[in-house]
ROKOLTI-938152 format. One record per residue: residue number from 0; chain; x, y, z of N, C-alpha, C in turn. Coordinates in nm, 3 decimals, m for minus. Each point is the difference from the previous one (the first is absolute). Layout:
! ROKOLTI-938152
<NUM; "A"; <X; Y; Z>; <X; Y; Z>; <X; Y; Z>>
...
//
This chain:
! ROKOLTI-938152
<0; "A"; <m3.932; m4.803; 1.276>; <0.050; 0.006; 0.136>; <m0.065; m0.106; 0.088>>
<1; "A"; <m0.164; m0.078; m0.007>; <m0.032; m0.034; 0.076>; <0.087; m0.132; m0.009>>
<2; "A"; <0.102; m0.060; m0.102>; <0.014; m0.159; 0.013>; <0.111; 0.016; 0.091>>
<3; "A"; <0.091; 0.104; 0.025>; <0.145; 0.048; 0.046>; <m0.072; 0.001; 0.169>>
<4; "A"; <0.099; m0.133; 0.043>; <0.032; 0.030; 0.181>; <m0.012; 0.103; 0.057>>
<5; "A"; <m0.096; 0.045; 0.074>; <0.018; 0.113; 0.072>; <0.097; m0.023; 0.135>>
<6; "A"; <0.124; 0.083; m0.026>; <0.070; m0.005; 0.119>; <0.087; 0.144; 0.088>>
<7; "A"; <m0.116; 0.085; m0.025>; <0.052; 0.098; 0.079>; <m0.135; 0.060; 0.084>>
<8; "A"; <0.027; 0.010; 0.123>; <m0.113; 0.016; 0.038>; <m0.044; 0.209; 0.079>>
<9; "A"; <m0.116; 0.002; 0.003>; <m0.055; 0.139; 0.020>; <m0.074; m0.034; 0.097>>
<10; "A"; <0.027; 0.056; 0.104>; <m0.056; 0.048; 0.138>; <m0.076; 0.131; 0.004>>
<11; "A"; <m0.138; 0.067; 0.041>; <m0.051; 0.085; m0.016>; <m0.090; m0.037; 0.184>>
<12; "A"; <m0.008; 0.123; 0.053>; <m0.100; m0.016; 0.110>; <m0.128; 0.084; m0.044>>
<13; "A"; <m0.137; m0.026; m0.015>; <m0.127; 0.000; 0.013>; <m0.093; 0.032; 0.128>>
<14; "A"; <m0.112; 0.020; 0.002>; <m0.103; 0.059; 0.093>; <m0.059; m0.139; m0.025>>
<15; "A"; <m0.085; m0.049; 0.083>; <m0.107; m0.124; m0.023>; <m0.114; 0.027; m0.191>>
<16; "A"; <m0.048; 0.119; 0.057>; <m0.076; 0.003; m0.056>; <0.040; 0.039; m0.155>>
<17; "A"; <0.101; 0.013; 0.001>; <0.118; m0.012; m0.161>; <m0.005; m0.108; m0.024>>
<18; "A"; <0.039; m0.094; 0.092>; <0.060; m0.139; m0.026>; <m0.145; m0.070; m0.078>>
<19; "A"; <m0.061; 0.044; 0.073>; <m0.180; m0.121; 0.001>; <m0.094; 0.085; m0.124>>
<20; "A"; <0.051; 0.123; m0.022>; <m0.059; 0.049; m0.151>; <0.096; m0.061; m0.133>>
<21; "A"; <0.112; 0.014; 0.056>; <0.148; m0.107; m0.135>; <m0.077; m0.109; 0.002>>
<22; "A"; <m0.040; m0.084; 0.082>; <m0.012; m0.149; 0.003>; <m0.146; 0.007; m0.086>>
<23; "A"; <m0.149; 0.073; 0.076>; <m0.108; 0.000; m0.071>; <0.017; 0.015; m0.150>>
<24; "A"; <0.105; 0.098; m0.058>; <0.002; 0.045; m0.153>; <0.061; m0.132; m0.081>>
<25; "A"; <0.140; m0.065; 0.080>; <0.074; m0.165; m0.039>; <m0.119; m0.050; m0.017>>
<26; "A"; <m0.103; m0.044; 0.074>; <m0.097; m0.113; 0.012>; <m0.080; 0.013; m0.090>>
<27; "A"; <m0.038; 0.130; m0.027>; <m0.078; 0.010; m0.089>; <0.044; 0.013; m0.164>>
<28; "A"; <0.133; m0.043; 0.000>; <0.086; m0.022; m0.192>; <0.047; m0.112; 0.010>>
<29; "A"; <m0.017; m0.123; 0.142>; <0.015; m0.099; 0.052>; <0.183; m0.038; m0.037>>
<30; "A"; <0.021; 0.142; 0.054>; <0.167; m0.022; 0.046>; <0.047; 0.015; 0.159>>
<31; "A"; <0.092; m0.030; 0.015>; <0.084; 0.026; 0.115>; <0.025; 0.127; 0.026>>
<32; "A"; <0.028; 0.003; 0.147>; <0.035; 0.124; 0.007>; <0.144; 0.084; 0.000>>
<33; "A"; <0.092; m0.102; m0.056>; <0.107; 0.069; m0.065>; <m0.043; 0.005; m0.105>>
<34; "A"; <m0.064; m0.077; m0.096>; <0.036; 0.050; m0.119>; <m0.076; 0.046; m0.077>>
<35; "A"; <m0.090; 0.046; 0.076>; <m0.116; 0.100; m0.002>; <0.063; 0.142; 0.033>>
<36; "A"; <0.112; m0.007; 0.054>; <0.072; 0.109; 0.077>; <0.073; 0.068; m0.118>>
<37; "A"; <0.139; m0.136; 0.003>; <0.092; 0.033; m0.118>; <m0.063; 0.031; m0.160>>
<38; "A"; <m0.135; m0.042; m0.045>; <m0.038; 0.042; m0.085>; <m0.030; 0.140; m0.001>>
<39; "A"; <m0.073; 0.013; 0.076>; <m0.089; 0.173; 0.062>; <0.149; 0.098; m0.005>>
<40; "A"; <0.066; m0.033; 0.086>; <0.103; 0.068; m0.010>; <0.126; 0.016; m0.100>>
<41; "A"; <m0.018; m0.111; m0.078>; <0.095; 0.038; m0.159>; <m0.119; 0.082; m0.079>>
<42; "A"; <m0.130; m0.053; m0.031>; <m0.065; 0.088; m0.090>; <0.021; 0.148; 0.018>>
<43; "A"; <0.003; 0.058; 0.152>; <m0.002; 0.077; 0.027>; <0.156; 0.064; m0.031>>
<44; "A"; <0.072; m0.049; 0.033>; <0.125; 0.053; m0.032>; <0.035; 0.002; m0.182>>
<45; "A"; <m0.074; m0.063; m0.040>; <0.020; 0.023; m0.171>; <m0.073; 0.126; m0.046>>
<46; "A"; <m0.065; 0.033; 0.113>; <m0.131; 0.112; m0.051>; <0.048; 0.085; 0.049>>
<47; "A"; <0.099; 0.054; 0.110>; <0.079; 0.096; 0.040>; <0.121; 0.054; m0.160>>
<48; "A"; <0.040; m0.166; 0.038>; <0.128; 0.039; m0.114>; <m0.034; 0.059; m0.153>>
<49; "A"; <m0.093; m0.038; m0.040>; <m0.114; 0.007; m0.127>; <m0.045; 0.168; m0.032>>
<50; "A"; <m0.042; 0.037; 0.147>; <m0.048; 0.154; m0.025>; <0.115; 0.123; 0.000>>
<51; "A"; <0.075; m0.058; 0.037>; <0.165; 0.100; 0.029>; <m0.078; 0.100; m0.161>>
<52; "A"; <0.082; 0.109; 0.081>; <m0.003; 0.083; m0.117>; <0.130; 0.073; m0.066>>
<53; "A"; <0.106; m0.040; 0.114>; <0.146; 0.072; m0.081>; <0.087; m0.151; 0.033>>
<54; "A"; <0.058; m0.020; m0.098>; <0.085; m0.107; m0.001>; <0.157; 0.060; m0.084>>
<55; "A"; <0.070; m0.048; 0.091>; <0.118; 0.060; m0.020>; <0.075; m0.161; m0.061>>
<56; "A"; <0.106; 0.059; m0.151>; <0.096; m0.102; m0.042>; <0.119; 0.059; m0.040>>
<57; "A"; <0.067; m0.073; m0.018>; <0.148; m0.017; m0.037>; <0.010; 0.093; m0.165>>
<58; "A"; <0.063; 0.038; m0.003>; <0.056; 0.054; m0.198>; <m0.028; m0.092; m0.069>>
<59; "A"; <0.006; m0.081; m0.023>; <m0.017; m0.172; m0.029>; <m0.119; m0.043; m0.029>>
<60; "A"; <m0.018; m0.030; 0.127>; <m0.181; m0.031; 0.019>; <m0.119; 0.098; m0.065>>
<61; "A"; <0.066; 0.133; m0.022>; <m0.077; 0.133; 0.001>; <0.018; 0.007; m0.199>>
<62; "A"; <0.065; m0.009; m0.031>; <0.074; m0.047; m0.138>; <m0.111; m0.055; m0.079>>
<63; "A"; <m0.021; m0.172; 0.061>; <m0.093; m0.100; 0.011>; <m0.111; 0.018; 0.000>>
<64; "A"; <m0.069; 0.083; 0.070>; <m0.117; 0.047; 0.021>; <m0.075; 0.129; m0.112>>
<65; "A"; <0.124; 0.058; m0.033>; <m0.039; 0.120; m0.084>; <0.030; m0.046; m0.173>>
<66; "A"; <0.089; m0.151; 0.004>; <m0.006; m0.038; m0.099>; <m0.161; m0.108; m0.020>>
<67; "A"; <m0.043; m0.049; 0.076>; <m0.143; m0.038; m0.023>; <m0.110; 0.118; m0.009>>
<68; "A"; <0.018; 0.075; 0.035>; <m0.088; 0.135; m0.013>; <m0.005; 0.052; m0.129>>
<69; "A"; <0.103; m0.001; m0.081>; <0.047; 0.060; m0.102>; <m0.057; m0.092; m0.116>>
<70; "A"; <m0.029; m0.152; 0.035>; <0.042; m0.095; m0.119>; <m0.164; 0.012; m0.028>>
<71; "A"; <m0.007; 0.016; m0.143>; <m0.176; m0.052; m0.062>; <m0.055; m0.080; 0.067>>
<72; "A"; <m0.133; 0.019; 0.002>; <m0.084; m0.109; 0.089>; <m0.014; m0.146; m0.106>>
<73; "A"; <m0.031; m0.095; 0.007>; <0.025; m0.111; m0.019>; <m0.134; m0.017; m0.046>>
<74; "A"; <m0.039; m0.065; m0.145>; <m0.146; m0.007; m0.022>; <m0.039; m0.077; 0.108>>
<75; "A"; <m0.151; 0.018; m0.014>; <m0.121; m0.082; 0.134>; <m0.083; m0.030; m0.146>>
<76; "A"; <m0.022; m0.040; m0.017>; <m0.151; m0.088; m0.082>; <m0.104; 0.044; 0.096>>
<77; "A"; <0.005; m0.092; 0.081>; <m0.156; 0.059; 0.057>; <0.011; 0.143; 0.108>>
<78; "A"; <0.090; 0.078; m0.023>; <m0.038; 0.112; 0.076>; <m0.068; 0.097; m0.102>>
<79; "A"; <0.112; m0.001; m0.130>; <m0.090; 0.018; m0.125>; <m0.130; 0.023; m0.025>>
<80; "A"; <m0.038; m0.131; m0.010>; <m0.124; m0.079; m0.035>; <m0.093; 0.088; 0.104>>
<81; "A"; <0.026; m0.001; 0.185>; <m0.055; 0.073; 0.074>; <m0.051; 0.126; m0.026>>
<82; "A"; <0.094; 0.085; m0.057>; <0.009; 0.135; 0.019>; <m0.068; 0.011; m0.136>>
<83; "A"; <m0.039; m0.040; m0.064>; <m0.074; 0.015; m0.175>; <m0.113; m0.024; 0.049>>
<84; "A"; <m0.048; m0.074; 0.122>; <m0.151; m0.036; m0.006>; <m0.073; 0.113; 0.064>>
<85; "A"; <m0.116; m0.019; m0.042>; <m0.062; 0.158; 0.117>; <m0.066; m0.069; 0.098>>
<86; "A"; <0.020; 0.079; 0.139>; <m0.068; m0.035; 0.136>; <m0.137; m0.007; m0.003>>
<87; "A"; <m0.007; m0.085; 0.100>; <m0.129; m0.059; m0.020>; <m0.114; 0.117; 0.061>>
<88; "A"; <0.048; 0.120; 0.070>; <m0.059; 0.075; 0.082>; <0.001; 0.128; m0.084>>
<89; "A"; <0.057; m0.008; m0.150>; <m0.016; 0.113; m0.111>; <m0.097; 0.000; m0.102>>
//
């Protein structure tokens, strides 16, 4: 996303002391304060969307989903390999 034109713009009104804590946190990852913004605020919105706990689909989609559920797990070599070794704290 960052090489893509940004051309829609977001208006938000702020308190001073919002504005000048956004800017201290930008300065200090030595970004701007949009995109110190638009970052903060997509991570955050991936972490909303991420924790959902009921997600609703289509017959289709739902199909899809219960056919990956269903299918054998796929060897791992090294999850294998992991799970054979004993912890280091045993």
């Amino acid at each position: 996303m960052e090489n893509q034109n940004r051309n829609i713009t977001i208006n938000i009104r702020a308190h001073q002391a919002q504005r000048d804590l956004i800017d201290l946190a930008a300065e200090a990852l030595g970004k701007n304060r949009s995109d110190f913004m638009l970052e903060t605020a997509c991570r955050e919105a991936q972490a909303v969307l991420l924790d959902r706990r009921i997600f609703v689909l289509d017959d289709e989609k739902f199909q899809e989903f219960m056919a990956i559920l269903d299918a054998p797990p796929s060897v791992n070599e090294n999850l294998r390999q992991l799970l054979s070794e004993t912890a280091p704290w045993d």
